[in-house]
C-alpha positions, 0 to 999 in steps of 0.5 A: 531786021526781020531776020534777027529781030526774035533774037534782039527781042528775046535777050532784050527782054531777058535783060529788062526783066532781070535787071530792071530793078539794077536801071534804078534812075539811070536814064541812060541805062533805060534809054539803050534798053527802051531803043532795043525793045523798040528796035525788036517789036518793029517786026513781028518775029520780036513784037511778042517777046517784047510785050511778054518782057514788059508784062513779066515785069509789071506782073513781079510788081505789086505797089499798093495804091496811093490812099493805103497806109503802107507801101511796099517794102523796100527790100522788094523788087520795084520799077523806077520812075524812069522805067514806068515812063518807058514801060508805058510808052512802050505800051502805048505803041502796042495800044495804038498799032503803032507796030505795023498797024498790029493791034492784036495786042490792044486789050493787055496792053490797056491792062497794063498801062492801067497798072502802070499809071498806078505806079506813078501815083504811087511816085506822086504818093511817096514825094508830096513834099520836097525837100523844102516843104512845097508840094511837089509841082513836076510830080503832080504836073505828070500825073495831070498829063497822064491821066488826061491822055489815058483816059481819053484814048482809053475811052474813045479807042476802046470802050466804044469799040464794037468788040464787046471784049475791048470795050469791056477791058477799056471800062474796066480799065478806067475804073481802075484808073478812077479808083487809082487816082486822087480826087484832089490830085487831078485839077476839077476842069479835067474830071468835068471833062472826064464825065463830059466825054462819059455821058456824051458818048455812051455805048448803044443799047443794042450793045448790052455787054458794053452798056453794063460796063459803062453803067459800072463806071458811071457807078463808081464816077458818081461815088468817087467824084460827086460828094466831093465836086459838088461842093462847089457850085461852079461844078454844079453845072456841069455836074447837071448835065452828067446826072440828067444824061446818065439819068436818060441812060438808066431811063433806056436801060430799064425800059429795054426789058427787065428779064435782061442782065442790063436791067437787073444790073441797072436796078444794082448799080442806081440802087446802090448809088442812090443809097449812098449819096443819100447818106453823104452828110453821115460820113462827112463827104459834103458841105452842107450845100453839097449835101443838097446837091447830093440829094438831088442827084440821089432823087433823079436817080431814084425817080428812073427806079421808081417809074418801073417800080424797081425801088424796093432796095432803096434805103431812107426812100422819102414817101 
């Protein structure tokens, strides 16, 4: 194998990137061309032709995300749902070393199946309704696996790394994930999951790089989820325990010093998060017991602002 595995490598890539658009759904198609690439990334020789095929195809893709009012036009090169479920197990054998234990190609990998995983949205996006007019179960029972699976190795193998550079691409890739993904497509129990995995395991303080990007995705958690999980009280509990936890984790990264990047960039993210759950029964985001529970998340946060006396961007603040 060692031996001819650039080779296999190198035509099985040139295949799959210039005919993945011919495979269409033809599982049979994809599973010769899947063995192949597997086949050629088992030695080193071949591992990198292989990952630059896989990317050069990802990268001649541009799905808009679900959520927008067009997609892409049909006479445009797409991938199939059979090939996303290729590519990204392909991607996930990369992510997780399974080559040798190779694990150099761990941050693109996660970039990818990122992109990835907002092709199958675009799949559950485009065939919400079959053809009797009932929800498509088999689509939004994938997505479900998906996302828990993504999520959870994305955080536990790369944002609590202690490589600054992985743990930032793993932040950055959930919040592309999170803003990729339907809030109501996804069942409650697994985004309460989600934030649980979040606030308990957060980075150290003295990893400042990490502790930035973590505090971005918290930002975009609180935004995308709360006005909408809130409406339940059942969620309340647990939604308590993410803000009283990110609240501790403002609270350490403000008092860590304010001539650092981390508290400025605390100040930024709470202020702006603050503000906006604060206007959350303008924009119809909440029932009026969500927009209670809104509020008082909004005052938590503000509360950690206004005990280092950085509250001055706050709007609407109650005196």
């Amino acid at each position: 194998l060692h031996e001819v595995s650039d080779r296999i490598g190198c035509g099985s890539a040139i295949i799959l990137r210039g005919c993945f658009f011919l495979f269409d759904e033809r599982a049979e198609d994809w599973s010769i061309i899947k063995c192949l690439l597997d086949l050629a990334a088992q030695d080193t020789s071949g591992r990198g032709f292989v990952f630059n095929g896989i990317a050069s195809v990802i990268d001649s893709i541009d799905y808009t995300l679900p959520g927008t009012e067009v997609f892409n036009d049909s006479n445009e090169l797409q991938l199939s749902q059979c090939g996303v479920e290729v590519i990204a197990s392909l991607l996930l054998r990369y992510r997780d070393g399974s080559y040798e234990g190779d694990l150099s190609f761990r941050v693109p990998a996660m970039s990818y199946i990122t992109k990835v995983y907002s092709y199958s949205q675009h799949f559950g996006a485009s065939n919400e309704v079959s053809s009797d007019d009932m929800p498509a179960k088999n689509e939004t029972m994938l997505q479900e696996y998906e996302f828990h699976t993504m999520v959870t190795a994305i955080y536990n193998d790369a944002c609590l790394s202690e490589d600054d550079n992985i743990a930032k691409r793993g932040f950055e890739s959930l919040q592309g994930i999170v803003m990729s993904t339907k809030v109501e497509s996804i069942p409650v129990g697994k985004w309460l999951n989600f934030l649980d995995m979040v606030a308990s395991n957060s980075p150290s303080i003295s990893v400042q790089a990490a502790r930035i990007s973590s505090l971005g995705l918290i930002g975009r958690l609180f935004l995308t989820l709360m006005p909408e999980l809130c409406n339940e009280k059942e969620n309340w509990s647990q939604l308590e325990e993410f803000t009283i936890s990110s609240a501790a984790s403002v609270n350490e990264n403000l008092r860590a010093g304010r001539a650092t990047a981390l508290f400025e960039t605390t100040v930024e993210t709470i202020t702006n998060v603050v503000n906006v759950l604060q206007i959350a029964k303008q924009v119809s985001m909440a029932t009026p017991e969500g927009e209670s529970f809104c509020a008082w998340v909004s005052e938590t946060l503000l509360y950690e602002l206004e005990q280092v006396g950085a509250c001055g961007g706050v709007t609407n603040r109650q005196e």
